[in-house]
Residue, then its C-alpha position, 0 to 999 in steps of 0.5 A: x337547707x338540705x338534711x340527710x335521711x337513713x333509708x336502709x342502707x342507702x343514704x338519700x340527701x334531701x333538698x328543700x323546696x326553696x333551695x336550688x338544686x345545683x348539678x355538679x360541676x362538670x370538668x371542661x374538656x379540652x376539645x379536639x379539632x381530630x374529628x374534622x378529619x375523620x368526617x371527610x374520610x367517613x363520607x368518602x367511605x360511605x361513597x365507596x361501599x355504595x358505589x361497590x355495593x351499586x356496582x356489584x348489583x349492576x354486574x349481578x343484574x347484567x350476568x342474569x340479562x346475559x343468559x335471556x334469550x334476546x339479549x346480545x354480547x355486550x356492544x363496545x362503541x367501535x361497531x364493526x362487521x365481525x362477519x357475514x355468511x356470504x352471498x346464498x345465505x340470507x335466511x341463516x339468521x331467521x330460517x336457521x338453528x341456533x346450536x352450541x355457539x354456532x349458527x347453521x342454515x341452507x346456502x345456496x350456490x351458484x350452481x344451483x346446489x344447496x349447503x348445510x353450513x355451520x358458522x362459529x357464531x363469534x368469527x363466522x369460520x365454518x365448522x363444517x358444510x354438508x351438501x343436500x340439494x347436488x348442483x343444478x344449474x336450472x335451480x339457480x335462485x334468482x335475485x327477486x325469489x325468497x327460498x322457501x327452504x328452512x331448518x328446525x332443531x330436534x334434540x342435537x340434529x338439524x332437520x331440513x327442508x332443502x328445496x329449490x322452490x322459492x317465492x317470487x313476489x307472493x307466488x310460489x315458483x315450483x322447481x322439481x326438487x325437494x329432500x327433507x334431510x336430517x344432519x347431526x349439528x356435532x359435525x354435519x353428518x347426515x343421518x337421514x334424507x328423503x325425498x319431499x315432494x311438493x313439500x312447501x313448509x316444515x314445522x320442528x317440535x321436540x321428536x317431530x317433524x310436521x310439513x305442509x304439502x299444498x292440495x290441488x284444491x287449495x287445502x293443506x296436507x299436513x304430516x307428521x313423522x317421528x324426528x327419528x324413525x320417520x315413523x307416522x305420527x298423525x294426519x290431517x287436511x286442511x281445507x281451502x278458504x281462498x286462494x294462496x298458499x297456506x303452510x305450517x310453522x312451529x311454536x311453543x305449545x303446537x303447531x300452527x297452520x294458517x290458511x288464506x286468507x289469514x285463518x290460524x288454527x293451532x295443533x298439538x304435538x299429538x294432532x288433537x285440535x287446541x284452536x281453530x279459526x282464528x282470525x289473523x287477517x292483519x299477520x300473526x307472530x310467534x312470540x321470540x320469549x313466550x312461543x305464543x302464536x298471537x293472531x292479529x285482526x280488527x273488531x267490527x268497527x275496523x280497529x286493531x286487536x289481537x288474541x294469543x291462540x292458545x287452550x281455554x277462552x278467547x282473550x282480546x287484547x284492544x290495540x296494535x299488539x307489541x311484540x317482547x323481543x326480550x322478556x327476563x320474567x320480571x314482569x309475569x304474564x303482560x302484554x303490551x298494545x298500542x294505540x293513542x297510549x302504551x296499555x299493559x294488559x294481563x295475560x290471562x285474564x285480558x285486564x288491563x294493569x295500566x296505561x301510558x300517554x304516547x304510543x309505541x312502535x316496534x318491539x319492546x324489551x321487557x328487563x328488571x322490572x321495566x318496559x323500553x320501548x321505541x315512541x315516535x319521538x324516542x325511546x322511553x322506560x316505563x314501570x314496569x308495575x304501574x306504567x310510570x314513565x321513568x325516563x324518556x329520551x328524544x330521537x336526534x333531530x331529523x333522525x329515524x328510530x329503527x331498532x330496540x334491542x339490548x346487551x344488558x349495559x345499555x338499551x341500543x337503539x338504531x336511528x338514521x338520519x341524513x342518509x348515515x346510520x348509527x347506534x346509540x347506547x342509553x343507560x338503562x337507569x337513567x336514558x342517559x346517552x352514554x355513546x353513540x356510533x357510526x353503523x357499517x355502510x350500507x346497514x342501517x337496521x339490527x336485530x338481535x339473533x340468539x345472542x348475536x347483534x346482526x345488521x341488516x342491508x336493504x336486499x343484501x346479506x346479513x352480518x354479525x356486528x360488534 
């Protein structure tokens, strides 16, 4: 039986332990089937702000891979030659400049002269053409030689060595002319010329001009002038190991000379030594992202390894060294080698961060925080942090992969098969095939050059695709 208590002004209802406490009556409602409806529409708008959400970070994702260096305008399935410099202009694309949406190289004609042509990089009309070696008939290249002529820029001009020496298989055939010319990239005009001779290899550096002369004795003369006033900077000689032709080139922290048989040394902008001696008896490469000279060798026991040649101690890198075609810095200081795995090691201190079953070949690409790269059964995406395989994809039966590069949508991978060359386009997330298409004829490799996707014949001129 319950009683009532005065506590304060409160009233308390009191309830003996033997009675049962009886919650108030609760009024039914009337329930309503409204909300049915309201689920569907709530889900679907949960899809939509993710899928508005997921796109807008795709989009942000591909506009910051579009400024990286490597990375090519966006490749739509229908692929075809947008244009292609003509014949005498093989070397546009790899001995060239690169300026202001337009692509400017060395020309040779057909009467021996020489052109400075500059090509709108998006429909290959020329923008100007300046002559620099005049017409010889006995300097005509022939079809076996590669010109030794070559471009660098500095500042907004190109500097040029014009030249009708050239290689022919692996020796150099001299000719009797040589200029080394500086031409405004604005509109061809040329602000500078000067004879060069026996001039073989030239190396542009920010105000800097830097040529190779090859000595009677099999050494090296290098020189270098101020880009402007062609003033004298410094001076020095190389000396002959063996025989061949040693010559300069230019990269990101110097320059760099190698003498045969394959020794790299590394000189700064103001002739001081950083590195000298290195072994590059198995090739050396400029990295396209980094500018690091990397020198390739063997160890005693005959297998491969590399070393970037740069200031401070030698770091060895064990493996066949893989070069990052297109790097957006979300991975910092990796370098990738491979052998019977896929390893990433650290830049500075030669550690090794991971590594992944099955080896690599070709470039790789380096974006968001993964690694592509060619396998010898595909393509696979790996993390980037901790060598995880995300994704792998197979090579079409009885194809050959080729190529590796990127326009920021999907991973673009060149493959031949049964004598026909196409392109496949995989989704970087997923390796999903989105599309793939048929190459022009005759072209069955690409590359990326700036941000221009160039398709490649064997012995033939190279062409912008799109």
């Amino acid at each position: 039986m319950g009683r009532t208590v005065s506590k304060g002004r409160q009233r308390v209802e009191m309830v003996d332990a033997d009675e049962p406490s009886v919650p108030p009556a609760v009024p039914r409602r009337r329930v309503s089937r409204w909300w049915w409806a309201v689920v569907p529409v709530a889900v679907v708008t949960v899809l939509v702000v993710v899928q508005v959400v997921g796109g807008v970070h795709e989009r942000a994702a591909v506009a910051r891979l579009s400024g990286v260096p490597g990375v090519v305008s966006p490749v739509a399935r229908s692929i075809a030659v947008r244009w292609s410099p003509g014949a005498g202009a093989d070397g546009i694309f790899t001995a060239g400049v690169e300026a202001d949406g337009a692509v400017t190289g060395l020309v040779h004609q057909a009467d021996g002269s020489q052109q400075l042509v500059s090509f709108d990089d998006r429909t290959g009309a020329r923008r100007w053409s300046t002559t620099v070696l005049d017409a010889d008939p006995k300097a005509v290249l022939p079809p076996e030689g590669v010109s030794i002529g070559s471009c660098g820029r500095s500042g907004d001009d190109a500097v040029c060595l014009a030249t009708d020496d050239y290689i022919d298989y692996t020796t150099l055939v001299r000719g009797d002319r040589t200029n080394l010319v500086t031409v405004a990239l604005r509109d061809g005009s040329i602000a500078a010329s000067r004879p060069a001779p026996g001039v073989t290899s030239l190396a542009v550096l920010p105000g800097l001009v830097v040529t190779g002369a090859p000595t009677r004795a099999g050494g090296l003369d290098v020189v270098a002038t101020d880009a402007r006033s062609d003033a004298l900077r410094w001076q020095r000689r190389e000396p002959a190991l063996s025989p061949g032709l040693g010559f300069v080139f230019a990269s990101e922290r110097g320059v760099g000379v190698l003498m045969p048989p394959g020794i790299v040394s590394l000189v700064a902008p103001d002739g001081t030594t950083v590195r000298s001696w290195v072994d590059a008896s198995m090739g050396y490469t400029v990295e396209p992202t980094s500018g690091v000279v990397v020198a390739s060798s063997t160890d005693a026991a005959g297998r491969p390894v590399s070393s970037d040649v740069r200031p401070g101690p030698e770091v060895k890198y064990p493996g066949k060294r893989i070069e990052l075609s297109v790097d957006d810095g979300s991975i910092p200081g990796l370098v990738l080698t491979s052998g019977a795995a896929l390893a990433a090691y650290d830049r500075t201190t030669g550690d090794q961060r991971w590594s992944s079953d099955g080896g690599a070949v070709g470039d790789a690409l380096v974006m968001l925080g993964r690694v592509y790269v060619l396998t010898p059964g595909g393509v696979e995406a790996v993390d980037g942090s901790s060598g995880a395989v995300l994704w792998r994809t197979r090579a079409p039966h009885g194809a050959t992969a080729r190529a590796l590069v990127t326009d920021g949508h999907h991973v673009l991978v060149a493959v031949r098969r049964d004598g026909a060359a196409e392109l496949v386009a995989y989704g970087l997330d997923t390796g999903h095939e989105d599309w793939r298409a048929s190459l022009p004829d005759g072209i069955d490799k690409v590359s990326s050059s700036g941000g221009l996707l160039v398709g490649f014949r064997d012995g033939g001129v190279p062409s912008v695709l799109g």
